[in-house]
C-alpha positions in Angstrom: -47.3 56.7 -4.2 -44.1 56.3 -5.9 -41.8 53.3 -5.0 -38.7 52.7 -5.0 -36.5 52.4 -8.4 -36.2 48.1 -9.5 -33.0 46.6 -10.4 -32.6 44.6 -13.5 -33.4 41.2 -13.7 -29.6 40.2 -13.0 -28.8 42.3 -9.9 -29.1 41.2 -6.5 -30.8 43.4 -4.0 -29.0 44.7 -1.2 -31.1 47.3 0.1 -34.3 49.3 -0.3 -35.8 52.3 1.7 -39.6 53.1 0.9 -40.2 57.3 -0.6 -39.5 59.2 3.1 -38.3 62.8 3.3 -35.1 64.7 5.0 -32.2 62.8 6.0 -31.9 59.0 6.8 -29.3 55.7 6.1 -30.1 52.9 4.6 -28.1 49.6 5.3 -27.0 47.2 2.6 -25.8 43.6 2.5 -22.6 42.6 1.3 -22.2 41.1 -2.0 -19.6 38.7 -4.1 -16.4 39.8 -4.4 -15.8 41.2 -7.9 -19.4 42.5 -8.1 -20.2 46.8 -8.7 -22.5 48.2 -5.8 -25.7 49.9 -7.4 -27.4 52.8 -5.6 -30.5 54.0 -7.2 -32.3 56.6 -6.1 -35.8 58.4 -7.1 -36.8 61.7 -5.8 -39.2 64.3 -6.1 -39.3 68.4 -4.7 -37.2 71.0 -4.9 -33.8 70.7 -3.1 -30.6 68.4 -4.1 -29.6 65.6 -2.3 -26.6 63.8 -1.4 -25.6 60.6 -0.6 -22.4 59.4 0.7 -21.8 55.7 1.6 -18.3 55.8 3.8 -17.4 52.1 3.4 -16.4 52.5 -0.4 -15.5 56.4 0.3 -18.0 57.3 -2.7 -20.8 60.4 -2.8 -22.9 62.3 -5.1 -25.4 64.7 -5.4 -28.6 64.6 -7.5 -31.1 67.9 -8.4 -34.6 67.1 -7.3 -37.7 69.2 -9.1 -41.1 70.0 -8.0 -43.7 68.1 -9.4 -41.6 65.8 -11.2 -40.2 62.8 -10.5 -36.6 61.9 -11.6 -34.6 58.8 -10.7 -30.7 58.3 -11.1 -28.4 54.8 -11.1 -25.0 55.0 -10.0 -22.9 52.0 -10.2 -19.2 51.9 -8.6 -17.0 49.3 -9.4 -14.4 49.2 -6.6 -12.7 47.7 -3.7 -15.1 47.0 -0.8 -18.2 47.2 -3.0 -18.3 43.4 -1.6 -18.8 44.4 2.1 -22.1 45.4 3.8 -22.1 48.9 4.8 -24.6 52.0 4.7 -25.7 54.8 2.9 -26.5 58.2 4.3 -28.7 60.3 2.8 -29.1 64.4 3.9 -32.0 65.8 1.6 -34.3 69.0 2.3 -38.0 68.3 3.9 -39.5 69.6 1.1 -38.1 66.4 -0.7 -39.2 62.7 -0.7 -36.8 60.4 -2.0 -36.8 56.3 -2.3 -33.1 54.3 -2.6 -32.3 51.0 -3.9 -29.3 49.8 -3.5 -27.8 46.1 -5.4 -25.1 44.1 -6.6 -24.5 43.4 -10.2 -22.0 41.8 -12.4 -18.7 43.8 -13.0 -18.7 46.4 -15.4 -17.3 44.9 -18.7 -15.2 47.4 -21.2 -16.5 47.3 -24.5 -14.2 45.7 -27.0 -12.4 48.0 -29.4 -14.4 48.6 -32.5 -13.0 47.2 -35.4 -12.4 49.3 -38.5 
């Protein structure tokens, strides 16, 4: 049974929803301000899914395969990422899918290298 994808040591969980197929939402708690909002998301089956969380006006997509599993981290860095809000999720039956959803520290830009 595959579970869903971890966070790294340093990111706070928000939300988790368990490997289910077709379509469902997810709810996640708000975190700091400042902070990115992390949705991860594993799936496995043929079909693409999509997920679009309203409150920060952000979706994607992500290809699913047969008999392989595949997982995919998106982290958005902007306003709202620090309210609670939800994530819908439309996928085929034929694919099982498991979200976790986080807050980490803001995305720091690398400094320029020097040369």
């Amino acid at each position: 049974m595959q579970t869903p994808p971890e966070l790294d040591v340093s990111e706070t969980l928000a939300g988790r929803q368990e490997m289910t197929s077709g379509g469902a939402s997810v709810a996640f708690s708000k975190g700091r301000k400042g902070q990115t909002l992390i949705i991860a998301v594993r799936c496995q089956g043929e079909g693409k899914i999509k997920v679009t969380v309203r409150s920060v006006h952000v979706s994607f997509s992500q290809p699913c395969v047969a008999g392989e599993s595949s997982t995919i981290s998106n982290e958005v860095d902007l306003t709202g990422a620090d309210r609670d809000g939800v994530a819908s999720v439309e996928a085929p039956s034929a694919v099982r899918w498991s979200m976790t959803i986080g807050h980490g520290a803001p995305v720091q830009d690398e400094p320029p290298g020097e040369g």
